[in-house]
N, C-alpha and C positions, 0 to 999 in steps of 0.2 A: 184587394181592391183593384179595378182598372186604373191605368193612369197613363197620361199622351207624354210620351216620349221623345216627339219630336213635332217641329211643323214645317210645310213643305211650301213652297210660294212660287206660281208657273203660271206664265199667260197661257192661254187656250185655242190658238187662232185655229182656225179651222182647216184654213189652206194647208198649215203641218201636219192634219188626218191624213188628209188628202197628197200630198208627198211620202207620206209614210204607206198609204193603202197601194197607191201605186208604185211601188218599190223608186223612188228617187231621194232618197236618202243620200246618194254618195252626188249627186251632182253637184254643180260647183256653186250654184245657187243657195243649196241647201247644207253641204255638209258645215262648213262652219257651225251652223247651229245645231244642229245633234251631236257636232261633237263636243260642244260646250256642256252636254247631259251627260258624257259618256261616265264620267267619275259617277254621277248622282243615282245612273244606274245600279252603277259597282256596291252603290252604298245601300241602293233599297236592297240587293241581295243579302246583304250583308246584316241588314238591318229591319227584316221584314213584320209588319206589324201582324195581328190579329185583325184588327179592323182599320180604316181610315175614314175618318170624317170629310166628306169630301165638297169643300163651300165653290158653288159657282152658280152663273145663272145661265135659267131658261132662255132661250131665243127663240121664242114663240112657237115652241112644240108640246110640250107637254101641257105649257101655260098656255092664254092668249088675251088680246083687250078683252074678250066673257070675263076672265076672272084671275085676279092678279095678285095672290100671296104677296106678299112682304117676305117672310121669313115663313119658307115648308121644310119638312123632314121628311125624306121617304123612307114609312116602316113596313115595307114589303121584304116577302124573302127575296124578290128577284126583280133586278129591271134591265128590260127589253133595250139596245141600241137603236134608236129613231132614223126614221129615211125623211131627212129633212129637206129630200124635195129632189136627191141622187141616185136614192138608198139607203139602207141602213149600212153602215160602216161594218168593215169585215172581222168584229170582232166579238170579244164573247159577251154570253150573257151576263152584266153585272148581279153579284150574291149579293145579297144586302145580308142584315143583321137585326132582326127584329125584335128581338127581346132589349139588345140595348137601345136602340131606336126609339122606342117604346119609354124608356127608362129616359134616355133623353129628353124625350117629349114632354113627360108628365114634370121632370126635373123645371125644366123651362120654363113650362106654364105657372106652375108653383110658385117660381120667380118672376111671376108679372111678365113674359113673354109673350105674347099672344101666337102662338105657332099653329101653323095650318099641319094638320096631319093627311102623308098621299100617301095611302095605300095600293093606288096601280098608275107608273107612271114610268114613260119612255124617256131615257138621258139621251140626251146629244152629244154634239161635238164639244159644249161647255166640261160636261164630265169625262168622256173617254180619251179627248186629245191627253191630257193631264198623266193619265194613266198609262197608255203608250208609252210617252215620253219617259218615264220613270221607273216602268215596269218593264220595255219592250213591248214587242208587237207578238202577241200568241196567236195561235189560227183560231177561227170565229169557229172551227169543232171543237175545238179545247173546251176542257169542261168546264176553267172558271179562271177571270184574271190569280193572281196569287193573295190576296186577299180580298176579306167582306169590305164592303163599302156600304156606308150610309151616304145618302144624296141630303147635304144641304143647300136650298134655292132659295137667292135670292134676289128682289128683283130691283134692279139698276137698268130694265129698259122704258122703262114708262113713268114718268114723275107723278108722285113725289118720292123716292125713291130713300131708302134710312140713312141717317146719319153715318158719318165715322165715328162719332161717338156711341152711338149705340148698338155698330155693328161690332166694335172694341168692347161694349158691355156683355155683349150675345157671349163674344170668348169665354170671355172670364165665368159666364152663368154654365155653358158649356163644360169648362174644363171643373167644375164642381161638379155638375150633371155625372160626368164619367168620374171623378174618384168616387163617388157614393154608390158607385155600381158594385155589387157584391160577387167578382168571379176576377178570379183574376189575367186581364185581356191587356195588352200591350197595341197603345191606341197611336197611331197620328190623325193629325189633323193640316189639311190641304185647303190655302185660298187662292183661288184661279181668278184668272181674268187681266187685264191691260195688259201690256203697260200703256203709254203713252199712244191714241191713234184717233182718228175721225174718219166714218164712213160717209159722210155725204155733207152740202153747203162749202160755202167758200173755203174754209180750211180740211176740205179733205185732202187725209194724204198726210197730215201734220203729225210729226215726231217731234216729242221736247227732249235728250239725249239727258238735258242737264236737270233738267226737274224731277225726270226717272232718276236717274242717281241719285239724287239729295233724297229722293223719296225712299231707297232703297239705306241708305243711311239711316235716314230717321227714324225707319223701320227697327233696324236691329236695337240702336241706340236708345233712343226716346219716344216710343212709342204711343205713349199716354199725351204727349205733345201734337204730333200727327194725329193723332183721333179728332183734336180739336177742329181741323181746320172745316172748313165750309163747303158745299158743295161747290160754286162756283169759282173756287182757285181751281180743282180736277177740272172742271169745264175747261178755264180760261188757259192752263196750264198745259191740261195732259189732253184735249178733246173732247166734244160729245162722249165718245165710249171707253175714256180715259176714268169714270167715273165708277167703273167695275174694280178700282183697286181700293173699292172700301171694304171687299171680302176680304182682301190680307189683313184688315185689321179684326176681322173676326179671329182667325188663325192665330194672330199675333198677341191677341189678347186671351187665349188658352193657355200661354205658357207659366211656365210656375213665377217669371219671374215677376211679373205683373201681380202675382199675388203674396210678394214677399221672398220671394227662393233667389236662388244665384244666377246669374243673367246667363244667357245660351251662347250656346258652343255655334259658332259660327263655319260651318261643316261645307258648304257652297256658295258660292255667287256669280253670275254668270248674267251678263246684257249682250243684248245682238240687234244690230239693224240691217235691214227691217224681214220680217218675217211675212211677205205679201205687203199690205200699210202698216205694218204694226210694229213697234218697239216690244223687244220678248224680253223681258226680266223670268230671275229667276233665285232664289234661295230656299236653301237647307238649315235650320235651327234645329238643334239638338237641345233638350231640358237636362242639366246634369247634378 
């Protein structure tokens, strides 16, 4: 059978494509933060999956207010890097994975999911910042990052936007989805997005240092706890787009230990301010 191996936890901000496309990686602005991946790289070489289930959302490119999933799955072989308004990003074609995609899907739905299925559909900076970061930067003629990727999206830009509890339920429906896959694929699973920022209104610009911690805590620790909480603590706490860290509890609810197994292997952790306005969290959980 498939089974996720690990899960991976990374803000997305866009400005870090964008230092990374234009080679300023080592500036003094920027290297503190890459080099805070530098291990987590070491580790995906080390530890490279089959596939990665990869949770973040759209920012209004593939989606738009026409039409606004909740929770999609992309079961395409392949998606396109998005020119969200610069270019598309100098990087490869993401492979997807569609037979387990597929398998996901119907797993899902079966479980009272209601899952929108995207069969052609362009990733942004949501999905390839993540991937850089963890995998390096290959040239956009490479023939493919180092694994398939499935795109999960979803949406935290337009309310009303899912629970943490229900995006903590999606996990755990998820990490059954993949053990009932019949091949044997060595899966992660990645939720991107925050940490802590606001882009526009009187608090933009706002970092919370200490809420990001406690939330990075809580995370490893007692996760089924933080699911609880409400939308309006991330508002009040972490910003308007502080509220994208309800996809780690997607991630974080795939792990075994959530459904009875030994709790994970605490492999990275890594916080940085600020990344452009953004507080950049970051962890590694191993399933052992």
């Amino acid at each position: 059978m498939a089974r996720i191996s690990a899960s991976v936890y990374t803000s997305h901000v866009p400005a870090i494509g964008v230092a990374i496309d234009q080679g300023r990686t080592e500036e003094p602005y920027w290297q503190p933060l890459f080099a805070g991946y530098a291990a987590s790289r070491q580790w995906m070489l080390e530890n490279r999956p089959d596939v990665i289930l990869l949770v973040y959302n759209d920012h209004a490119t593939a989606f738009s207010l026409d039409m606004i999933p909740t929770f999609a799955i992309g079961c395409a072989p392949e998606f396109k890097p998005a020119d969200e308004g610069w270019g598309a990003r100098p990087v490869p074609v993401v492979q997807g994975h569609p037979e387990l995609a597929a398998h996901i899907a119907q797993s899902l739905i079966q479980q009272d999911f209601d899952l929108t299925i995207v069969n052609r559909m362009e990733v942004d900076h949501g999905l390839t910042v993540p991937l850089s970061l963890m995998c390096g930067q290959p040239p956009a003629d490479h023939f493919s990052w180092p694994c398939k990727v499935i795109p999960i999206a979803v949406n935290v830009v337009q309310y009303p936007a899912p629970s943490g509890r229900r995006c903590f339920q999606l996990g755990q429906a998820i990490r059954r989805a993949v053990e009932s896959f019949d091949e044997a694929l060595t899966v992660q699973i990645w939720g991107t997005g925050g940490m802590s920022h606001q882009l526009q209104g009187a608090r933009a610009g706002l970092i919370n240092r200490a809420w990001d911690n406690a939330f990075l805590d809580q995370l490893i620790a007692d996760p089924a706890t933080l699911a609880q909480r409400p939308h309006i603590d991330y508002v009040r706490e972490a910003g308007s787009e502080g509220i994208e860290l309800v996809m780690w509890l997607i991630a974080r609810g795939a792990m075994a230990d959530v459904a009875g197994g030994p709790p994970p292997r605490l492999r990275q952790r890594f916080y940085h301010v600020p990344a452009s306005n953004t507080a950049v969290g970051h962890l590694i959980l191993e399933n052992t």
